[in-house]
C-alpha positions as CSV (number, residue, x, y, z in Angstrom):
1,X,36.0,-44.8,-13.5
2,X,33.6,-47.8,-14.4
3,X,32.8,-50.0,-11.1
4,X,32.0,-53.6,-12.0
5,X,28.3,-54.3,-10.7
6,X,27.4,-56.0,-7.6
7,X,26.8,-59.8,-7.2
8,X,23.2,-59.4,-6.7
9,X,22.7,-57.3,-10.4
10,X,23.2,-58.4,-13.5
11,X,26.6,-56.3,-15.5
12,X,24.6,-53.8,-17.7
13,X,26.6,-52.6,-20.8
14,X,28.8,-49.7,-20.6
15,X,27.6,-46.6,-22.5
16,X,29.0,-43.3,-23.1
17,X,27.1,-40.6,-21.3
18,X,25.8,-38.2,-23.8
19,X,27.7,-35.0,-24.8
20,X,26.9,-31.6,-23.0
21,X,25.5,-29.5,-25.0
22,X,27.8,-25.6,-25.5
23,X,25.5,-23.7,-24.0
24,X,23.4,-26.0,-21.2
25,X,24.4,-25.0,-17.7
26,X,27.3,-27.5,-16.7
27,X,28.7,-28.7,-13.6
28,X,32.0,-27.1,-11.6
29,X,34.7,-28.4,-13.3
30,X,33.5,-29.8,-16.4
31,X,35.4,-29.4,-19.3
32,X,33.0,-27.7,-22.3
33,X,33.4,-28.3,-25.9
34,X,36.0,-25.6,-26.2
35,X,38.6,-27.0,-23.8
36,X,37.8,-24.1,-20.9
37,X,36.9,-24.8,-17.7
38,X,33.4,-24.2,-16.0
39,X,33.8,-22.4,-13.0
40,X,30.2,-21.5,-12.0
41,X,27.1,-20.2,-13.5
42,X,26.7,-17.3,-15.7
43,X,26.9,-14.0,-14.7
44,X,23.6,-12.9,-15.5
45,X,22.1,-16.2,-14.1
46,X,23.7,-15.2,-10.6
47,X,22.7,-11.6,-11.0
48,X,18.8,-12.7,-11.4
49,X,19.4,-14.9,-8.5
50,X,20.8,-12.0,-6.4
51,X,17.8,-9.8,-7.4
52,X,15.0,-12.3,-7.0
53,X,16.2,-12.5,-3.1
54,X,13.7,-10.9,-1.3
55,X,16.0,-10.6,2.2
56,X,18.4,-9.1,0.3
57,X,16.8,-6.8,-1.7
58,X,15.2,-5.2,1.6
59,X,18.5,-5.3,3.5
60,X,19.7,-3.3,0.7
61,X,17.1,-0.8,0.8
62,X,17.5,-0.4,4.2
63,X,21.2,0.5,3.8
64,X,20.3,2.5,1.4
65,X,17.6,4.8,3.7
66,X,20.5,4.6,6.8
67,X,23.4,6.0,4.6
68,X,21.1,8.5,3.1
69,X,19.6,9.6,6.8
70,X,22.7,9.8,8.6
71,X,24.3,12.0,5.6
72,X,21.2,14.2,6.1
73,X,21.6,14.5,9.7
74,X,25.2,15.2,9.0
75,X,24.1,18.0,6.3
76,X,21.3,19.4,8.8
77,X,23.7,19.7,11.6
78,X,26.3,21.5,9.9
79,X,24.3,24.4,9.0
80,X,22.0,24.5,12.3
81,X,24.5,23.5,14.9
82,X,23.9,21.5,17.7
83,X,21.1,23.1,19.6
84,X,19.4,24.6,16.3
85,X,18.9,21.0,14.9
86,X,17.6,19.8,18.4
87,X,15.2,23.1,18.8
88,X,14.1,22.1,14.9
89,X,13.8,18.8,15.2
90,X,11.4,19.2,18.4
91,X,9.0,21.5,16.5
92,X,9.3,19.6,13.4
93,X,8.0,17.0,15.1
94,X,4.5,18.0,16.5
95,X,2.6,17.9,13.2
96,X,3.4,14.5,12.1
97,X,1.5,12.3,14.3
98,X,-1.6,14.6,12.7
99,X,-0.6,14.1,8.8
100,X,-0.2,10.3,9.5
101,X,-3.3,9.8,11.3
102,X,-5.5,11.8,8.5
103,X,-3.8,9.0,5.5
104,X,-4.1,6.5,8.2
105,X,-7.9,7.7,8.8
106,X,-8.4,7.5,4.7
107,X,-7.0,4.4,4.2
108,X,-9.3,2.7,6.9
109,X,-11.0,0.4,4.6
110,X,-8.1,-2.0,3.0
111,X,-4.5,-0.8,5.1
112,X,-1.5,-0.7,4.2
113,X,0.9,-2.6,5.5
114,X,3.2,-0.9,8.0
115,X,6.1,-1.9,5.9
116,X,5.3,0.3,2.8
117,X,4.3,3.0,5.0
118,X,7.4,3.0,6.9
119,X,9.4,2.7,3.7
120,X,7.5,5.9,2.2
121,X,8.4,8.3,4.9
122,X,12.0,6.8,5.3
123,X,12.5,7.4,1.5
124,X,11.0,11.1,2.0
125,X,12.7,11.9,5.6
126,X,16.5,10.3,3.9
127,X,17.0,9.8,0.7
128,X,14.5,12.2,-1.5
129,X,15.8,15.3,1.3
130,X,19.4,14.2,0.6
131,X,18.4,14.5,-3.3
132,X,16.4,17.6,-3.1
133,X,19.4,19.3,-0.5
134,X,22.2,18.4,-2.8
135,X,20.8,19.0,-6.4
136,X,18.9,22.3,-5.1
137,X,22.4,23.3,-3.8
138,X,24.3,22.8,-7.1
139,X,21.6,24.4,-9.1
140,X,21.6,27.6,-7.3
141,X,24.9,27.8,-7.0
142,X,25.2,27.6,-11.1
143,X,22.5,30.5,-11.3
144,X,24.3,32.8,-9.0
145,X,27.3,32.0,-10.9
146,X,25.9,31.7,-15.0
147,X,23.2,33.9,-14.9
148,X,23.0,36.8,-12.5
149,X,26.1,38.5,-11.3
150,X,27.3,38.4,-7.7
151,X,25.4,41.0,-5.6
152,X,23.0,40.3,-3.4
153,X,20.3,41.4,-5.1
154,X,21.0,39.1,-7.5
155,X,21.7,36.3,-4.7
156,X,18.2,37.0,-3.9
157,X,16.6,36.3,-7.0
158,X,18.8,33.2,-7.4
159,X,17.6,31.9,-5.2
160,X,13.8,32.8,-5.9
161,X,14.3,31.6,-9.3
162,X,15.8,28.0,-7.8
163,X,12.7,27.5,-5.5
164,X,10.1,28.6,-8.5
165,X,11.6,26.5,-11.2
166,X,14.2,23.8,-9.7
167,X,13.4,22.9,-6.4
168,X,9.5,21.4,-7.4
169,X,11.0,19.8,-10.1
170,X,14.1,18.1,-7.6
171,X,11.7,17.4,-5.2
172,X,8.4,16.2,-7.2
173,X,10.7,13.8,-8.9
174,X,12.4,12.4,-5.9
175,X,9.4,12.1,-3.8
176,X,7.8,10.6,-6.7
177,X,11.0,7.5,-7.0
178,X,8.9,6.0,-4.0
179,X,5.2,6.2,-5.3
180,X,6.7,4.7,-8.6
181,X,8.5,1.4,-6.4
182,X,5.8,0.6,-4.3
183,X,3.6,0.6,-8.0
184,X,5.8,-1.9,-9.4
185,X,6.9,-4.1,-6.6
186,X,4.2,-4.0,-4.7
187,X,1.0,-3.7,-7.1
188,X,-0.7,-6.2,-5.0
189,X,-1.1,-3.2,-2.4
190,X,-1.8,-0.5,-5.4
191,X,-5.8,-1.1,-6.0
192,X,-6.5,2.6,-6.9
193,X,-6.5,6.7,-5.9
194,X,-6.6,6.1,-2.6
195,X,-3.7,3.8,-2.2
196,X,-2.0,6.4,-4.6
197,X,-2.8,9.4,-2.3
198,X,-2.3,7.8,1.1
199,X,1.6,6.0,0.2
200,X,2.2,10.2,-1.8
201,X,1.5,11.6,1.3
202,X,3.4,9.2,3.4
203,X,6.1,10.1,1.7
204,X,5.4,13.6,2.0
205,X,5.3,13.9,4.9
206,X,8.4,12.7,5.9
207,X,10.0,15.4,3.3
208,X,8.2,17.9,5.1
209,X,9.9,16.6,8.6
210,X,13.2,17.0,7.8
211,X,13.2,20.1,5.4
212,X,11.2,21.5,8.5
213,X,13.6,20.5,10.8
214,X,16.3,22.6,8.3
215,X,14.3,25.6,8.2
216,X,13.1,25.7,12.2
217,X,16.9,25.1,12.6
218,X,18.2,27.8,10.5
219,X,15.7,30.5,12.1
220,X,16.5,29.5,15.7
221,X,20.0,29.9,14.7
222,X,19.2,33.5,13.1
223,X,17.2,34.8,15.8
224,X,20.3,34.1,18.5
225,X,22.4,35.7,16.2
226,X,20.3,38.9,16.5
227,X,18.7,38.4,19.9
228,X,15.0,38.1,18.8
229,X,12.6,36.2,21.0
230,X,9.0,34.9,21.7
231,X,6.2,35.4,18.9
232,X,8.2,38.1,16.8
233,X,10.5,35.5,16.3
234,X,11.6,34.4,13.2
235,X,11.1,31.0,14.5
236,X,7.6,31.3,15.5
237,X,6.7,32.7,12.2
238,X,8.5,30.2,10.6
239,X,6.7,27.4,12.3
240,X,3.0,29.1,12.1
241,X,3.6,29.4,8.4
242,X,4.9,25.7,7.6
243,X,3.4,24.0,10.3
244,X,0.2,25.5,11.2
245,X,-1.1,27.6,8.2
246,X,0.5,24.6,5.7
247,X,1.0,21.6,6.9
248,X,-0.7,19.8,4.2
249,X,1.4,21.7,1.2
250,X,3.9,18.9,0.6
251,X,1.5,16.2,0.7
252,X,-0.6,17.7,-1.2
253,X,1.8,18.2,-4.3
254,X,2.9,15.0,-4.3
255,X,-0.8,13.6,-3.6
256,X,-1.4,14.8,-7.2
257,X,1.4,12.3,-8.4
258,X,-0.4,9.6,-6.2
259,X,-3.6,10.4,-7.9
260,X,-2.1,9.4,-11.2
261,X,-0.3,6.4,-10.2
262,X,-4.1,5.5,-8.4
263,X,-5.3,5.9,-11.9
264,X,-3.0,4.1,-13.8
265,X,-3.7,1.2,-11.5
266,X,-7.1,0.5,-12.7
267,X,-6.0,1.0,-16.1
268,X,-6.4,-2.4,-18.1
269,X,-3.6,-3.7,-19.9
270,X,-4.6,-2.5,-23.4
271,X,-4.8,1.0,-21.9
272,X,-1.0,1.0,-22.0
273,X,-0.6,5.0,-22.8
274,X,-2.7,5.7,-20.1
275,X,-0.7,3.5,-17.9
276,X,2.2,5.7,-18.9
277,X,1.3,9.0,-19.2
278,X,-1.4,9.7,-16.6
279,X,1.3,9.7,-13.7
280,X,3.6,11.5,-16.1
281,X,0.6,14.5,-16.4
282,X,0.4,14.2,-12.5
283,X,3.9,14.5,-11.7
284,X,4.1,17.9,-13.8
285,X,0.5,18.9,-12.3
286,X,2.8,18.5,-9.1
287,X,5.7,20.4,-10.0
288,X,3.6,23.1,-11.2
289,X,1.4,23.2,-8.0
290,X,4.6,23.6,-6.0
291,X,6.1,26.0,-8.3
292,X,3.2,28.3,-8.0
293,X,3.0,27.9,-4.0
294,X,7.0,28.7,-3.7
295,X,6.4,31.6,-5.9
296,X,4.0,33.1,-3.9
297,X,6.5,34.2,-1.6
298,X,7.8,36.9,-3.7
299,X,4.4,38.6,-4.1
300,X,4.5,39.8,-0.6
301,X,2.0,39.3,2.2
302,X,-1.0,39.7,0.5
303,X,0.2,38.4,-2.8
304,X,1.0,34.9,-0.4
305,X,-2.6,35.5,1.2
306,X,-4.0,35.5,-2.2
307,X,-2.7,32.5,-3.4
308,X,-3.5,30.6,0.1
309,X,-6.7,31.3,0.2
310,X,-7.9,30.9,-3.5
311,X,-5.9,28.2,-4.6
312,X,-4.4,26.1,-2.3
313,X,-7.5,25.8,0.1
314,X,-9.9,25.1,-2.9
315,X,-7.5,22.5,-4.2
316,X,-7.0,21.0,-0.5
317,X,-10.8,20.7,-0.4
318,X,-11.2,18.7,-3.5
319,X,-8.6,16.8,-3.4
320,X,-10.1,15.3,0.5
321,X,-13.5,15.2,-1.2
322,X,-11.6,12.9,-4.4
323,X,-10.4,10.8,-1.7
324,X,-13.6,10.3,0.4
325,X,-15.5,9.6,-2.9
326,X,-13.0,7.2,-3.9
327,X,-12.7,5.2,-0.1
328,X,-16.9,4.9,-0.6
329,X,-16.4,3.6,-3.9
330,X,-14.4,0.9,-2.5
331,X,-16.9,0.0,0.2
332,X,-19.4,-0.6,-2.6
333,X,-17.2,-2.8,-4.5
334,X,-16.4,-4.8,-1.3
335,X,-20.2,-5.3,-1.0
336,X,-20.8,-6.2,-4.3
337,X,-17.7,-8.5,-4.8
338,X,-18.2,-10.6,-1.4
339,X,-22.2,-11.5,-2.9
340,X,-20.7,-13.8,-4.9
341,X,-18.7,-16.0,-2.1
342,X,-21.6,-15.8,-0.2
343,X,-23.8,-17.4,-2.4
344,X,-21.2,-19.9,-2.6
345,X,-21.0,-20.7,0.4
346,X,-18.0,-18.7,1.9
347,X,-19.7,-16.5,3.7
348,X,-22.8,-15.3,5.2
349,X,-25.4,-13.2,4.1
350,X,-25.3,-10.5,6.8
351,X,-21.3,-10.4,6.1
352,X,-21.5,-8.1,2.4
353,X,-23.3,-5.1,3.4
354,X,-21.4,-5.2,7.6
355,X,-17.8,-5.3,5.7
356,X,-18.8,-2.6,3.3
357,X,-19.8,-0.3,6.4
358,X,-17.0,1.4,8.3
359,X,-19.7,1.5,11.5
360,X,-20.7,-1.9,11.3
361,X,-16.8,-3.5,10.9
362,X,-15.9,-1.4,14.5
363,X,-19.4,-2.4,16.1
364,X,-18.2,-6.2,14.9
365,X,-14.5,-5.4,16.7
366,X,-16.2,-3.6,19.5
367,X,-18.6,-6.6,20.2
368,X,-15.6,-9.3,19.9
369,X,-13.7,-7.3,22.5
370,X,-16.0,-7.0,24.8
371,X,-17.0,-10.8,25.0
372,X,-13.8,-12.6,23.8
373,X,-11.1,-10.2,24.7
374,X,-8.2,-8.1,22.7
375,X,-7.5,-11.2,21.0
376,X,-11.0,-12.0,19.6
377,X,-11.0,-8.2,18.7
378,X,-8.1,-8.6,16.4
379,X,-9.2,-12.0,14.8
380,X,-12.5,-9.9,13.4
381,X,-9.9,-7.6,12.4
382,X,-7.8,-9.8,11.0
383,X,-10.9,-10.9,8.9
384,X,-12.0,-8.1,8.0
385,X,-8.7,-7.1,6.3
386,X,-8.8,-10.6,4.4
387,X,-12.2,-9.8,3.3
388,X,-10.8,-6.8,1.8
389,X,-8.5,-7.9,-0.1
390,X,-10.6,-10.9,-1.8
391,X,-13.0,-8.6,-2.5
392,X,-10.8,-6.4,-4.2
393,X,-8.5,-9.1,-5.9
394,X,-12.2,-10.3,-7.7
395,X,-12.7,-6.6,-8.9
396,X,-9.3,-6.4,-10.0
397,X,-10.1,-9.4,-12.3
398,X,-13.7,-8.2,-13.3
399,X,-11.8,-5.3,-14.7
400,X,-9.3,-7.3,-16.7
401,X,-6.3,-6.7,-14.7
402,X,-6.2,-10.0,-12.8
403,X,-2.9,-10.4,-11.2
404,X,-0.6,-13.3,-12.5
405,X,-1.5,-15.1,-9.2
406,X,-5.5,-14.7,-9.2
407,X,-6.6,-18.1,-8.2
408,X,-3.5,-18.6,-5.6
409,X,-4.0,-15.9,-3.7
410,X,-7.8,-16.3,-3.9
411,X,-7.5,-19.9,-2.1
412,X,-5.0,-18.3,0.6
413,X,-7.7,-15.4,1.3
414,X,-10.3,-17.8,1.5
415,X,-8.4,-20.3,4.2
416,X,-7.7,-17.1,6.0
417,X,-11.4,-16.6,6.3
418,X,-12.4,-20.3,6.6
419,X,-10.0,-20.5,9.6
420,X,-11.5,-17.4,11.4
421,X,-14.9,-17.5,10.5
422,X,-16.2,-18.9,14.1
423,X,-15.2,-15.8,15.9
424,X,-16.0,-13.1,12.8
425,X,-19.3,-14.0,11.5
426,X,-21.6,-13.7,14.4
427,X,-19.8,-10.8,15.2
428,X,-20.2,-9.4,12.0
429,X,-24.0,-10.8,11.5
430,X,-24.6,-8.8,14.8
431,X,-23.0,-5.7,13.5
432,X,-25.3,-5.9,10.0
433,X,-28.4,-5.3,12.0
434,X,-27.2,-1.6,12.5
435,X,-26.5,-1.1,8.8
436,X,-30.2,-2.6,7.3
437,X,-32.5,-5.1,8.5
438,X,-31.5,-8.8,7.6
439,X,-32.3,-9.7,4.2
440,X,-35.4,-12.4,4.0
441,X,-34.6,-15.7,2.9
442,X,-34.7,-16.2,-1.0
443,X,-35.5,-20.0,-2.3
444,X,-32.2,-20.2,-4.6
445,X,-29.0,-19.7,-4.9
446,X,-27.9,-17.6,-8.0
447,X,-25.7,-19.2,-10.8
448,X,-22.0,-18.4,-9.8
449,X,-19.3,-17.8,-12.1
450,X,-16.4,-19.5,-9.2
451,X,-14.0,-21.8,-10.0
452,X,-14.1,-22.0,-6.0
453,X,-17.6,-22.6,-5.8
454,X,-17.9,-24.7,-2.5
455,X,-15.3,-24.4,0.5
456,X,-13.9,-27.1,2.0
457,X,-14.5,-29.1,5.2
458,X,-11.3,-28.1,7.0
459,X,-9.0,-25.4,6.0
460,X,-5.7,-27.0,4.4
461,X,-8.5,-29.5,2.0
462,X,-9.0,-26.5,-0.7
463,X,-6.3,-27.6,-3.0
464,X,-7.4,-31.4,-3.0
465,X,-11.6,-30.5,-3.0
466,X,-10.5,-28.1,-6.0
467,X,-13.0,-29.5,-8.8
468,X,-16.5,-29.4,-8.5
469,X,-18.5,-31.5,-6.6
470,X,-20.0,-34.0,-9.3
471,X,-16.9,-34.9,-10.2
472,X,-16.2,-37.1,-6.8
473,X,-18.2,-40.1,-5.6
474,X,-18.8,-38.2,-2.7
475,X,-20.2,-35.2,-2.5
476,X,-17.8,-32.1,-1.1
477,X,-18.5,-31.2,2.4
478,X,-19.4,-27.8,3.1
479,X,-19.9,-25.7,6.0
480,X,-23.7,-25.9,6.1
481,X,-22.7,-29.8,6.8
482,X,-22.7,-28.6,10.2
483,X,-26.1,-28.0,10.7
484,X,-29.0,-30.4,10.9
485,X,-31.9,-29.9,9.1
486,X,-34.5,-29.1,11.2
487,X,-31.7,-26.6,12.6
488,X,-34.0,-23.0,12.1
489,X,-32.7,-20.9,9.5
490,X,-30.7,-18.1,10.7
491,X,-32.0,-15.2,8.8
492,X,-35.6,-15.5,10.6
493,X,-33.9,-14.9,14.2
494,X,-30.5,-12.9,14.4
495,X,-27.9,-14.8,16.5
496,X,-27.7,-13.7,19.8
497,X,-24.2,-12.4,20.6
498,X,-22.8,-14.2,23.6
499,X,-22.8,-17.6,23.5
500,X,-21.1,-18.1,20.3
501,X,-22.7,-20.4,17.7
502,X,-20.6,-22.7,15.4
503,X,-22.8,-23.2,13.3
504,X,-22.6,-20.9,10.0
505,X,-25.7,-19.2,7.9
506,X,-26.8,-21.7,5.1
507,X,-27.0,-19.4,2.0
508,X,-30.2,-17.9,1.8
509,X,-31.2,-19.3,4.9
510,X,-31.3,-23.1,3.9
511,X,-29.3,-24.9,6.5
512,X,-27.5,-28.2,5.7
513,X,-28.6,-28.0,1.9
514,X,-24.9,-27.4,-0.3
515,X,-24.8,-24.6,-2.5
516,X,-25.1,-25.3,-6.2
517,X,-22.0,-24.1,-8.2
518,X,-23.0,-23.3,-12.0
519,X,-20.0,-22.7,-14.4
């Protein structure tokens, strides 16, 4: 209803309020153009909404890994009883902390976070097991029912033909399902074969635990059936085969899938078949690998032996050395990346060649432990990780797969370090001087191709000191503000680490002179 205007404002003329359009979203309880009630948004508008939740796409994922492990456990128990599945699960056990500290070891220079590694061997331990266990079961059943007739001779190659040809397929694809998730909702974390390899293996690896746990279970339970004991056990053989003469087999199948997906990462976006099928050629490089090793079994001991020792160690060998090769070639692109922030100003000369060193980044921990405490140890850490990631965010975008959110996350990462630079840099400038001498000083900085050529003089200024500096009255302050000028330049004498400077390298070693920023 119209309400006559106050004494203080003049009566405006009434107007009718525009028609809704059919198809604009309306309010709850409007009446559209076709007489029906609105009663809410659309369904796919809601739908979107529900998806684009972060909190409750991961509590959904989590119930989805809990359902799936505790039907597992269910499954496991059932066919190993009680003390079987406690006696497998203890021996299952004692490799793990190995396998996870070998793709922790190789995925020392940018980690992953702990929640996509935890995810991986959730989705291996739960739901790819449940996949493999249930699918595996129906498909042997249907050969020892279709194909072969019901003796047990032909139960036996049943189930030989199931773990040749159906099982690596089951299990490739299901272990694969993870490597392909964290690829598309998490391709911030996905920078190339290492990443690939180290989330495969993960995932693995948790496979291996709880098929391991199965099989360890299933012997124990045979060998108190017929009263066998000690190292002629079948339970002892069982665990030297899959947990000391192989415990790299699964990861290493599906490490071939994560080599792929590692590929197709640095892929640009014109290279679309290769996006597509390089992990599709790795994935059947996988199932074949597995096929072959799963075979093996039937050619007897030394057929096994054979295979073991010409196949599976040469291809256990390579595929380490890929992975080293590929974790150095990511310390060279962190070098060469982080020269150009440090002749902008962000950081300081000694800092490119100590963050691409694995020894110099834990002499720069060691040393920040050791005068500042646990706490200064993990700020350097903290740093370096930041470092990392900015480095490797610029190479992603020299390559021509920038992500949507280049200069956002570039301006977060370089806060991050702006904020922690005053317990990092001398720690890290100390640390340099075990990788190469310190650089002498060079008159000029080079032209730098930055939108973010100069930081800021306080962390939270970046997004209002974004433009260059001619274009303010002022000129931008910059770190090297700090300094006075007859201050001596840092790269003639190395700080002494102890009492802590705050006062940062100049570039080049011209203190309290602003870098120039060409575009």
């Amino acid at each position: 209803m119209h309400q006559p205007a106050s004494p203080q404002q003049p009566q405006q003329p009434w107007q009718p309020a525009p028609p809704i359009p059919a198809y604009a979203q309306q309010p709850h309880g409007a009446v559209g153009p076709g007489g029906a009630s609105w009663s809410g948004p659309p369904r796919q508008t809601r739908w979107a909404a529900l998806w684009g939740n972060k909190a409750l796409r991961a509590t959904g994922l989590v119930v989805l890994l809990a359902l799936s492990g505790l039907v597992i456990l269910a499954l496991v128990r059932e066919q190993t009883g009680t003390k079987g599945f406690l006696v497998g699960l203890g021996l299952a056990t004692l490799p793990v902390p190995l396998l996870l500290a070998a793709f922790r070891w190789a995925d020392r220079v940018e980690p992953k976070p702990w929640r996509n590694l935890a995810f991986a061997f959730a989705w291996g331990a739960c739901a790819a097991t449940l996949v493999a266990l249930i699918a595996n079961g129906f498909a042997t059943q249907w050969l020892t029912t279709t194909i072969v007739e019901t003796s047990p001779d032909d139960e036996a190659d049943a189930d030989a033909w199931g773990a040749t040809f159906v099982a690596p397929v089951v299990e490739e694809s299901a272990k694969a399902a993870a490597v392909l998730l964290l690829f598309l909702f998490r391709r911030r974390d996905f920078n190339g074969i290492v990443d690939g390899v180290v989330v495969a293996g993960v995932t693995a690896t948790g496979f291996a635990f709880t098929e391991n746990i199965l099989y360890l279970g299933t012997a124990f339970v045979s060998d108190q059936e017929f009263g066998y004991s000690g190292l002629r056990s079948t339970t002892a053989a069982t665990f030297f085969i899959r947990a000391v003469m192989s415990p790299f087999a699964h990861p290493l199948f599906t490490a071939m899938t994560g080599v792929g997906f590692g590929l197709a990462a640095v892929a640009t976006q014109r290279q679309r078949a290769r996006r597509i099928l390089i992990p599709i050629a790795a994935l059947l490089a996988a199932m074949v690998l597995h096929g072959v090793w799963n075979g093996s079994a039937t050619f007897g001991g030394y057929g096994f032996l054979a295979v073991y020792a010409l196949f599976m160690v040469p291809l256990f060998g390579l595929l380490t050395w890929l992975t080293i090769w590929s974790r150095g070639n990511e310390l060279r692109a962190v070098g060469a990346q982080l020269t150009t922030y440090q002749a902008a100003g962000w950081l300081t000369p000694p800092e490119p060649p100590a963050l691409s060193s694995m020894r110099a980044r834990g002499i720069a921990r060691d040393l920040a432990r050791r005068s500042r405490g646990p706490a200064a140890a993990r700020t350097v850490g903290e740093y370096i990780a930041y470092a990392t990631s900015l480095a490797l965010l610029r190479q992603r975008a020299h390559r021509g797969i920038a992500d949507p959110d280049f200069s956002a996350r570039e301006r977060e990462l370089l806060q991050q370090l702006w904020q922690r630079r005053e317990v990092a840099q001398p720690a890290l400038a100390h640390a340099a001087l075990s990788v190469r001498p310190p650089r002498p000083p060079m008159p000029q900085p080079m032209p730098m191709p930055l939108a973010h050529a100069m930081p800021p003089a306080t962390p939270g200024s970046h997004a209002q000191h974004h433009p260059q500096p001619q274009h303010h009255a002022q000129p931008m302050p910059t770190p090297h503000a700090e300094t006075q000028a007859s201050a001596p330049a840092p790269h003639r004498q190395p700080p002494q680490y102890g009492p802590w400077s705050t006062q940062p390298y100049g570039p080049y070693g011209a203190p309290g002179r602003p870098p120039q920023s060409h575009l």
